[in-house]
N, C-alpha and C positions, 0 to 999 in steps of 0.2 A: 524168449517172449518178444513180440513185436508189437511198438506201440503206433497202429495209425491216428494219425493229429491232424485234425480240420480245424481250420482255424479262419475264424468268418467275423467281418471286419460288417456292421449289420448297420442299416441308416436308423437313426435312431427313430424318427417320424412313425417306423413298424416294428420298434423293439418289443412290444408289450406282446402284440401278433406272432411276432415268429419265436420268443421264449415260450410263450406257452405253446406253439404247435409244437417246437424241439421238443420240450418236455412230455408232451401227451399224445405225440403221433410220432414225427422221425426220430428219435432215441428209442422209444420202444420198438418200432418196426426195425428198425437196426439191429438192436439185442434179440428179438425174436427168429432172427435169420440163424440161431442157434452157431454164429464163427466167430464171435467174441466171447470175453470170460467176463469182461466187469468194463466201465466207461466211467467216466467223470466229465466233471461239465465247469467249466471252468472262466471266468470273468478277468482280462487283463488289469489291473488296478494303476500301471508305471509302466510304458508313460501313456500319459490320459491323452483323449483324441480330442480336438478342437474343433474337428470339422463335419459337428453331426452325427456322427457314428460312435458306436461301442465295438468292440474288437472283445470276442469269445473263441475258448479251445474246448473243442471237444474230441476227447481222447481215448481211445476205443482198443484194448488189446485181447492180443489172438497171441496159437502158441506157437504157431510160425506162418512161415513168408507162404507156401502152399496154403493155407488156411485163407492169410489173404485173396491172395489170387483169386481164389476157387469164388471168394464175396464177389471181388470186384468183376469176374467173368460171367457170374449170374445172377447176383440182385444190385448190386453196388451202383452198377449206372444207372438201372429206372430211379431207386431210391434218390439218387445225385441229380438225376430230373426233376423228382417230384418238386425237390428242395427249388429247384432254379425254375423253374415252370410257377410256384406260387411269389416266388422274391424275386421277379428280375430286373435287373439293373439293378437293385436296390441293396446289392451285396458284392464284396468281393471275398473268394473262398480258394485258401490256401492250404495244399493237402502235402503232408510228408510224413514219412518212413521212419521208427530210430529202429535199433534193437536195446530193449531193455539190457543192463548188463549185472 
């Protein structure tokens, strides 16, 4: 199983905006692209940010690296726009790979 992790460091000024979009437009439209099995939505608590921002992981597994791919070669970048197209500047978003073991 492979776990992809975004993990988005979000100003706070637009936190209330983009949890509730994650929650009610990109998480679903992501799960709906039918190449994940389940996602969690996840809130850093240690160590706390000082500089305005909240720091979230949101964690999305497939049941292999082909699975991936296939996302990321056909919905994965409009989806990854849409995100940056409504929050920009106003984020930074850090994407990696594990394999579940």
């Amino acid at each position: 199983m492979i776990l992809y992790n975004v993990t988005v460091k979000i100003d706070n000024a637009i936190k209330e905006d983009w949890l509730e979009w994650m929650r009610k437009t990109h998480i679903p439209d992501v799960m709906k692209t039918g190449f994940f099995t389940e996602h969690k939505f996840c809130k850093l608590i240690f160590p706390t940010e000082e500089d305005g921002t909240t720091t979230y992981a949101i964690q999305y597994f497939c049941s292999s690296m082909n699975e991936l791919e296939t996302y990321q070669k056909t919905v994965g970048r409009k989806l990854q726009a849409e995100h940056s197209e409504r929050y920009k500047e106003r984020f930074i978003a850090i994407r990696s790979l594990m394999e579940v073991m």
